[in-house]
VEXVEXLUM-964817 format. One record per residue (C-alpha): residue number from 1; z, x, y. Coordinates in Angstrom, 1 decimal. Example, Ala and Ser with C-alpha at 12.3 -4.5 7.8 and 13.67 -1.06 7.14 Angstrom:
+------+--------+--------+--------+
| resi |     pz |     px |     py |
+------+--------+--------+--------+
|    1 |    7.8 |   12.3 |   -4.5 |
|    2 |    7.1 |   13.7 |   -1.1 |
+------+--------+--------+--------+
***
This chain:
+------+--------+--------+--------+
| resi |     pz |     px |     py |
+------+--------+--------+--------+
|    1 |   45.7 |   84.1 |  204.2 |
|    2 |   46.6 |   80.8 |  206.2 |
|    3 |   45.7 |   81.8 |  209.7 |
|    4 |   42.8 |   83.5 |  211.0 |
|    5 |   41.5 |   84.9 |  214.8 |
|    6 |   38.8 |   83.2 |  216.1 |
|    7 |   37.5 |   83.6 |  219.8 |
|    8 |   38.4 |   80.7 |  222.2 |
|    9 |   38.2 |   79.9 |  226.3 |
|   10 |   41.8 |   78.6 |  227.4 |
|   11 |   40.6 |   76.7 |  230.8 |
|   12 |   40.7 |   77.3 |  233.6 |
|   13 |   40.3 |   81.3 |  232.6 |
|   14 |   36.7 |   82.1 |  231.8 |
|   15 |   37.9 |   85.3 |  229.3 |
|   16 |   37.4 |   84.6 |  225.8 |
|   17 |   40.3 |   85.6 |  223.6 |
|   18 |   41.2 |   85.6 |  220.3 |
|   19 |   43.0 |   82.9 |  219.4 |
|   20 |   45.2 |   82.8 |  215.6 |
|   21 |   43.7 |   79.4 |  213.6 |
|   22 |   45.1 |   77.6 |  210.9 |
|   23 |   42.7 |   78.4 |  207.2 |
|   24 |   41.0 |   75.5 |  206.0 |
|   25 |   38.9 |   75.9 |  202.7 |
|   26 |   38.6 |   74.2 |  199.8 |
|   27 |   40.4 |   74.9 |  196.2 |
|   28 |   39.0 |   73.9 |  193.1 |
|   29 |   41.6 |   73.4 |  190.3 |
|   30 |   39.9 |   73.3 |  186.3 |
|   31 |   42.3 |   72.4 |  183.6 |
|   32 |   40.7 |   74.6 |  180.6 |
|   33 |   37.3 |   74.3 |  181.4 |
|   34 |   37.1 |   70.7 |  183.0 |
|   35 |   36.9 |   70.4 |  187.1 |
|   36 |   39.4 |   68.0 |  188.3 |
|   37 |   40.2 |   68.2 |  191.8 |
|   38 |   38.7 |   70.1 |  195.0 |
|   39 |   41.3 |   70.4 |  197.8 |
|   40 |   40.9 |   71.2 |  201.5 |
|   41 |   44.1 |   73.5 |  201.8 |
|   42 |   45.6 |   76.9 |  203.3 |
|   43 |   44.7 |   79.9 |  201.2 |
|   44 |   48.4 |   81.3 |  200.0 |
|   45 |   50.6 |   80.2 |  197.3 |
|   46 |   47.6 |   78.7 |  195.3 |
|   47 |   49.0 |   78.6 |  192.0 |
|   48 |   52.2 |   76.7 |  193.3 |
|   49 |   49.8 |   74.2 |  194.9 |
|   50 |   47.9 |   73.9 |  191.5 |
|   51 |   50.8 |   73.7 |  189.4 |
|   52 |   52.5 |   71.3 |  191.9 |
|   53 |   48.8 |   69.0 |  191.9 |
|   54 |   49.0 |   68.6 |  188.2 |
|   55 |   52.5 |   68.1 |  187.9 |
|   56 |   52.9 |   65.4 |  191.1 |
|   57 |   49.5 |   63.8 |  189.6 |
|   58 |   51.0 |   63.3 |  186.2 |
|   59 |   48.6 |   65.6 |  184.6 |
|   60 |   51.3 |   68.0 |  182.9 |
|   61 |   55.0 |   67.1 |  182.9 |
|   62 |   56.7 |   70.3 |  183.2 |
|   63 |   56.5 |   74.1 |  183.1 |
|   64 |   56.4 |   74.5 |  179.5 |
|   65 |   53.3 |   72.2 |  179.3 |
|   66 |   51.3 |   75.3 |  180.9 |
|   67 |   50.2 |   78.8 |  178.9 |
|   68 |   48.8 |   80.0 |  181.5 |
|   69 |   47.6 |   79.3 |  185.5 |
|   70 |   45.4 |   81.8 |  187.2 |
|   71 |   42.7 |   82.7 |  190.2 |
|   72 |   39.1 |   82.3 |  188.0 |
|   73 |   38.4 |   85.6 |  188.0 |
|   74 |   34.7 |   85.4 |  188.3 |
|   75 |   35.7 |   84.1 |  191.8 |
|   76 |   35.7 |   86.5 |  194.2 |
|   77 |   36.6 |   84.5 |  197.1 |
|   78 |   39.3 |   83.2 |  195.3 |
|   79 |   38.9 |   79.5 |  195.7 |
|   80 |   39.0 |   78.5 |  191.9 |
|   81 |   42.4 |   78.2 |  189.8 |
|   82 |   42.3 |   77.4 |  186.2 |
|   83 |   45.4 |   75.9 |  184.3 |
|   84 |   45.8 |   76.8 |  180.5 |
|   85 |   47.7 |   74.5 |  178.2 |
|   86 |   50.1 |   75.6 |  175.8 |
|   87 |   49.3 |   74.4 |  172.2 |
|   88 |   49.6 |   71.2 |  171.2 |
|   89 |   49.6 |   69.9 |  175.0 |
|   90 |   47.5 |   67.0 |  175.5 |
|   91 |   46.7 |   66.7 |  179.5 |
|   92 |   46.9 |   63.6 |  180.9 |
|   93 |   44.1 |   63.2 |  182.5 |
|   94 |   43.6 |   59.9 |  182.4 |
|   95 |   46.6 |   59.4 |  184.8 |
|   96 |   43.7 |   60.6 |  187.1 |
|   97 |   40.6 |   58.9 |  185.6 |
|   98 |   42.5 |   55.2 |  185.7 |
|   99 |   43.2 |   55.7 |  189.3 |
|  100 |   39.9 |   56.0 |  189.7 |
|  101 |   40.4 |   59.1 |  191.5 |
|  102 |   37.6 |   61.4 |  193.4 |
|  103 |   37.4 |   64.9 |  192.6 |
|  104 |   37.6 |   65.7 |  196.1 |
|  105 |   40.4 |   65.4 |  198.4 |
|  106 |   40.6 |   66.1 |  202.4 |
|  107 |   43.6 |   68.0 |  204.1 |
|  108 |   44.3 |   65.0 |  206.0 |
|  109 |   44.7 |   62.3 |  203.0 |
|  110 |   46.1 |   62.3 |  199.5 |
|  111 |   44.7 |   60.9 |  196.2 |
|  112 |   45.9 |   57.4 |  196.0 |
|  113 |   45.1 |   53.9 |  195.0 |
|  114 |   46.4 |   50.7 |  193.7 |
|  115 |   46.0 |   52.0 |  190.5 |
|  116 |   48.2 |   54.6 |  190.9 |
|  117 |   50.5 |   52.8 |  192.6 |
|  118 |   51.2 |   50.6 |  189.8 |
|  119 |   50.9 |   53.3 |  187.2 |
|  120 |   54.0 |   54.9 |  189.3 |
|  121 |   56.2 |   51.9 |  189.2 |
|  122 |   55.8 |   52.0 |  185.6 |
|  123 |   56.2 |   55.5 |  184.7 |
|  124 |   59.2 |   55.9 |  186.8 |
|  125 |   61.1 |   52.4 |  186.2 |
|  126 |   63.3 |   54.5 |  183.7 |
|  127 |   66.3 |   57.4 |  184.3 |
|  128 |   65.8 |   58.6 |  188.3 |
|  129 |   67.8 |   61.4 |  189.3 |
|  130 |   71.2 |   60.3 |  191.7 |
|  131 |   70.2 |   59.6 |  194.9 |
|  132 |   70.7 |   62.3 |  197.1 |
|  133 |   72.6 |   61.5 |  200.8 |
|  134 |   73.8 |   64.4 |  203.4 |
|  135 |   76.5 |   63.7 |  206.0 |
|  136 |   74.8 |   63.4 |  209.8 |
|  137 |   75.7 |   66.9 |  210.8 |
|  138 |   73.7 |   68.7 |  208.0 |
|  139 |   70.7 |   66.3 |  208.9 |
|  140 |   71.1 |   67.5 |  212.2 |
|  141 |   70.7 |   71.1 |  211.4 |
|  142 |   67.3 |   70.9 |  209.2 |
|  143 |   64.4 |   69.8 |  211.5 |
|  144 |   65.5 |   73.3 |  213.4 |
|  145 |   65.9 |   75.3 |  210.3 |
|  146 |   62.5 |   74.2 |  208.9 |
|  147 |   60.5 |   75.3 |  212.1 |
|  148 |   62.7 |   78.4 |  212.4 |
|  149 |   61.3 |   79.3 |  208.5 |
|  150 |   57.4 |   78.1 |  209.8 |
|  151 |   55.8 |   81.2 |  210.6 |
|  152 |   52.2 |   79.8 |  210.2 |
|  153 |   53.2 |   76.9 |  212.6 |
|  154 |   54.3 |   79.0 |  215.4 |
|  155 |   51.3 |   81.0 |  215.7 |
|  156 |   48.9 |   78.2 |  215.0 |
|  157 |   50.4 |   74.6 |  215.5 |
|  158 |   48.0 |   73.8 |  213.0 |
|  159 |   50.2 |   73.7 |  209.4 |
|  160 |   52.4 |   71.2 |  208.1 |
|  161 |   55.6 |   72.3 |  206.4 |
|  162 |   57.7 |   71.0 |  203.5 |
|  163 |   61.1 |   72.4 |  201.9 |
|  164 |   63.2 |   72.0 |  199.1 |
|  165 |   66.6 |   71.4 |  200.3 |
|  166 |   70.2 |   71.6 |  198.6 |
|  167 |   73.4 |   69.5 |  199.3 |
|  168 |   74.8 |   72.0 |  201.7 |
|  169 |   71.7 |   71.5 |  203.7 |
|  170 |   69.9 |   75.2 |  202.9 |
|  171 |   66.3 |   75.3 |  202.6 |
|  172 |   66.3 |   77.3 |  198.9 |
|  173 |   61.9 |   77.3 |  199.8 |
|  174 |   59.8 |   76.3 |  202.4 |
|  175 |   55.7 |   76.4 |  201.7 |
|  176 |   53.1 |   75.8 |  204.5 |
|  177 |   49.6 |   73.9 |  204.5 |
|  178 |   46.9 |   72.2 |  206.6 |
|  179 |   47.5 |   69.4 |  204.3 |
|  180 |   51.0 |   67.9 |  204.5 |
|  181 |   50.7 |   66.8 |  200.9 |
|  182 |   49.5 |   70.7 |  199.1 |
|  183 |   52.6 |   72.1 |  201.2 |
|  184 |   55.0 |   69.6 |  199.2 |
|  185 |   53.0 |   70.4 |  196.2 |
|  186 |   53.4 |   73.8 |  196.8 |
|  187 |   57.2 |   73.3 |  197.0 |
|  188 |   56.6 |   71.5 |  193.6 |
|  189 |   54.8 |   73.6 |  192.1 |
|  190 |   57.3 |   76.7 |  193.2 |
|  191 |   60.2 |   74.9 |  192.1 |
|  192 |   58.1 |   74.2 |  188.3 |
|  193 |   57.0 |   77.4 |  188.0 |
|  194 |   60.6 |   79.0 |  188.8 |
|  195 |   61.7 |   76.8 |  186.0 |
|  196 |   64.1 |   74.9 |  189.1 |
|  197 |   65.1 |   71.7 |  188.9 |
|  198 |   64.6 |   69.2 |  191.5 |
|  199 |   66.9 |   66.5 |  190.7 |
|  200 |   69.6 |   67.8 |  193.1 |
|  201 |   67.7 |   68.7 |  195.6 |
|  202 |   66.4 |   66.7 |  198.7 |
|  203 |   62.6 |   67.3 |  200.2 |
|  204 |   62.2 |   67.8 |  203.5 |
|  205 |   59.3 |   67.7 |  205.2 |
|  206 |   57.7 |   68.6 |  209.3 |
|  207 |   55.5 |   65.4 |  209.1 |
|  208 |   55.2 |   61.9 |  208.7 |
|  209 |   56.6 |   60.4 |  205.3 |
|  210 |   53.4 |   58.3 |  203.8 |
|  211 |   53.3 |   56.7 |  200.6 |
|  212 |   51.2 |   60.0 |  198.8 |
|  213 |   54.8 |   62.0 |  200.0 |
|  214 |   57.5 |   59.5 |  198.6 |
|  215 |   54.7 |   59.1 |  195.9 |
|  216 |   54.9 |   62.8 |  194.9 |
|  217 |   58.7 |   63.1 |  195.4 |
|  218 |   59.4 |   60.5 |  193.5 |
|  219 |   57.0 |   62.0 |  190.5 |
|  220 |   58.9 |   65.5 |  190.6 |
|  221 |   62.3 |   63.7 |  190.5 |
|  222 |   63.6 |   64.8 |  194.4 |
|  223 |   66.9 |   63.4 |  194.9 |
|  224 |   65.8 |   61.8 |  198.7 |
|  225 |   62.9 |   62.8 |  201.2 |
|  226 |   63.7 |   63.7 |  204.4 |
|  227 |   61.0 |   63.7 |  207.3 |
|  228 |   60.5 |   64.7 |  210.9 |
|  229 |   58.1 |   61.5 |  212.0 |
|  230 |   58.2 |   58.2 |  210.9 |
|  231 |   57.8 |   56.7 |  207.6 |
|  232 |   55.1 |   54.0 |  206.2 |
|  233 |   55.8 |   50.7 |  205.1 |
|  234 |   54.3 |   51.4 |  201.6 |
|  235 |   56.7 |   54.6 |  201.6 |
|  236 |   59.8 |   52.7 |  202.2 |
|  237 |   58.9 |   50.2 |  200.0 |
|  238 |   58.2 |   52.2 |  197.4 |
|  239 |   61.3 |   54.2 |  198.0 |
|  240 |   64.0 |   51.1 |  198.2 |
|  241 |   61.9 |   49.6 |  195.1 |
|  242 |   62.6 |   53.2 |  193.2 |
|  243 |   66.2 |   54.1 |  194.9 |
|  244 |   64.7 |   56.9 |  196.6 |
|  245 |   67.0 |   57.6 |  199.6 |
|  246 |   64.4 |   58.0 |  202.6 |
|  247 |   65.6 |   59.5 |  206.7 |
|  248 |   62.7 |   60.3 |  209.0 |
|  249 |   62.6 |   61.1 |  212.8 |
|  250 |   65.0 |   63.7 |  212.3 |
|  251 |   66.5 |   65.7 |  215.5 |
|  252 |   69.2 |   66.4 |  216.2 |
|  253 |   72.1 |   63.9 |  217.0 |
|  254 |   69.7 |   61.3 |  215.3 |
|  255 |   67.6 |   59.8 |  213.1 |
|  256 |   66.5 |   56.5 |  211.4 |
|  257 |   67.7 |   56.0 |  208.0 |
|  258 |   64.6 |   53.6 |  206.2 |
|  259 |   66.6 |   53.5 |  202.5 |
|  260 |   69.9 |   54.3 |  201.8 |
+------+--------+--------+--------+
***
C-alpha cells in the first residue's frame, strides 16, 4: 500500500484531520541467500522494483537470468524480496562490489559513483537501440497523460511517477514511488518480467532527469528519456556521449530538447 492516513492540523483550522501520506519503508532485496541492497521505497509492485534493481544495476541481464523472485516468506511485513537464479547463472555482483556500492540506498538518491560511471561507458559502448524521437504534439500530450494515470500523486503529492511510452505517445505502464529512481525501476522491472522489450519504447518520467535516470535507461536499453523538470549536466552528458535522445521540462506547447 503506497499511501496511508495519518492525522494533521491544516492552519489556520485547529481540527485535526486525517490526512492520505505517501508510504515510505525500506525493502531489502537478497539474491539467493546474499543481502544486496536495502531501499527506502513505496510498498506496491515490489517484485518489479526488485527485478528492475538487479536488472538496471547490472546484476542479471534479462528475464531468463531469474528462476524465481518472491516476498521472503518468513516476512510478515513484507519488506524482504529474494531473487532465485536459474541454473548455470552467475550474478554479477561485482558490477555492484566495484562501484563500491552501500547496501543501503535513500528514496531521495540512487546508487552511483565514478566507478559505475565508467563501468557504464564500457558496457554500453556497443549495439544501443535506435534512438527514439516523437513529433512536438505527442510531447505535448504526455506530461498530462502521466498525471492523469498518477493516482498516488493526486491524493498525496508525495510520489514520483515514471512510464514506459510507445511511438504513438501511449503510456503501455506507468509505476509510482517516493523514490523517483524504484518507480523507473519498477517500469523496468514490469517491462522484464512481462518479457517486453524496451528498445522501442521511450521513458518518461514526472521528475527531474539525473544521471542515476539516464543511467538506468540507458542500462535497460530505452529508446530516449523524456522528463517533466530539468536535466543534469552529467545526464546530458552521458546521454549525447551514448546517443540517448534526452527532452525535459515538458508542458505543453514546450519543452527543451538537451540531446537530439
Amino acid at each position: 500500500m503506497s499511501v496511508a492516513p495519518r492525522a494533521v492540523r491544516q492552519h489556520p483550522s485547529t481540527e485535526r484531520i486525517d490526512d492520505a501520506l505517501a508510504v515510505e519503508e525500506p525493502l531489502e532485496i537478497r539474491v539467493e541467500e546474499r543481502s544486496i541492497a536495502v531501499l527506502m521505497r513505496s510498498p506496491g509492485h515490489d517484485l518489479d522494483l526488485a527485478a528492475g534493481f538487479l536488472r538496471t544495476e547490472g546484476v542479471i541481464e534479462d528475464r531468463d537470468d531469474l528462476s524465481a523472485l518472491a516476498h521472503l516468506p518468513g516476512d510478515p511485513a513484507g519488506n524482504t524480496v529474494q531473487a532465485r537464479l536459474a541454473a548455470g547463472v552467475e550474478a554479477h555482483l561485482d558490477a555492484l562490489e566495484s562501484a563500491t556500492r552501500a547496501l543501503y540506498a535513500s528514496s531521495s538518491c540512487g546508487i552511483c559513483g565514478k566507478a559505475s560511471i565508467d563501468r557504464l561507458r564500457i558496457d554500453l559502448a556497443a549495439e544501443r537501440p535506435a534512438p527514439l524521437r516523437l513529433p512536438p504534439h505527442i510531447l505535448d500530450t504526455l506530461p498530462a497523460a502521466l498525471t492523469d494515470a498518477m493516482d498516488g500523486f493526486a491524493r498525496t503529492g508525495g510520489l514520483h511517477g515514471a512510464a514506459a511510452v510507445d511511438r504513438n505517445g501511449q503510456l503501455l505502464l506507468v509505476r509510482e514511488d517516493i523514490g523517483r529512481h524504484n518507480a523507473v525501476d519498477k517500469v523496468v522491472g514490469a517491462c522484464l518480467r512481462a518479457d517486453q522489450p524496451v528498445d522501442t519504447l521511450g521513458l518518461l518520467v514526472s521528475s527531474r532527469a539525473g544521471f542515476e535516470i539516464v543511467q538506468k535507461a540507458l542500462v535497460a536499453g530505452f529508446g530516449a528519456v523524456w522528463a517533466v523538470g530539468a536535466a543534469s549536466t552529467l545526464a546530458v552528458d552521458l546521454a549525447a556521449e551514448l546517443g540517448l535522445p534526452l527532452t525535459g521540462f515538458l508542458r505543453a506547447g514546450r519543452h527543451t530538447v538537451y540531446v537530439e
